[in-house]
N, C-alpha and C positions, 0 to 999 in steps of 0.2 A: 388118284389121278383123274378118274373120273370126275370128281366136283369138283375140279379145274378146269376140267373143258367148258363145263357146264356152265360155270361162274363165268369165264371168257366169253362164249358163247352169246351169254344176256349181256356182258358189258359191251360187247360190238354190237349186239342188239339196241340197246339204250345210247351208244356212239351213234349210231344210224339217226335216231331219233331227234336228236339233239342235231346232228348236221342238218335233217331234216327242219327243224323250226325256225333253228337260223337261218336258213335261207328266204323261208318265209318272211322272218320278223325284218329281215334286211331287206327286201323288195317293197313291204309294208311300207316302210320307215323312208325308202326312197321316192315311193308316191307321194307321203307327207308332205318329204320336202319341196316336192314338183310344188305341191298346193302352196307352202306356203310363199316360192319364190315368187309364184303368180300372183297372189295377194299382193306383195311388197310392187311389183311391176305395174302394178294395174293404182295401187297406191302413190307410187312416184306420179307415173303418166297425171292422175289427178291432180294429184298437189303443184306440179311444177309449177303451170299456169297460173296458181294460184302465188306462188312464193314471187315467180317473174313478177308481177302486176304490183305485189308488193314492195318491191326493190326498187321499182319503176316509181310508185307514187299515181298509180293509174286513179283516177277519181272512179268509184265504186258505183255512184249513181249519177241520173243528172241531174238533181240538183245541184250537186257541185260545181266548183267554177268550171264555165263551159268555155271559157277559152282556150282554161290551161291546157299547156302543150303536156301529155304525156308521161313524155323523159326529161323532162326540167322542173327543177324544183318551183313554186308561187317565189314570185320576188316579195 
């Protein structure tokens, strides 16, 4: 009976353990994703301007035709 408590004993010892990590590896892992959601957000914000301009047909430098308007395609 004795090396049944004993065994019990270390397995709720080793149970501690293990809640113990997890809890860690899950705070860890929720930092990550902070990071990487900022990435992606800070990635959108960049890009948008970049995609709008495109969709628009915006002239990139000026050399380009300095008339064209914008938002309307060159006739």
């Amino acid at each position: 009976m004795r090396i049944t408590i004993e065994d019990l004993e270390a397995l709720k010892e080793l149970s501690d353990e293990l809640e113990e990590n997890h809890v860690e590896t899950e705070q860890h892992l929720h930092g990550e994703i902070g990071v990487f959601f900022l990435n992606i957000a800070n990635e959108v914000r960049i890009l948008t301007p970049l995609i709008t301009c495109q969709r628009l047909e915006i002239p990139r430098s000026a050399n380009n035709n300095a008339n064209m308007i914008p938002w309307k395609k060159p006739a």
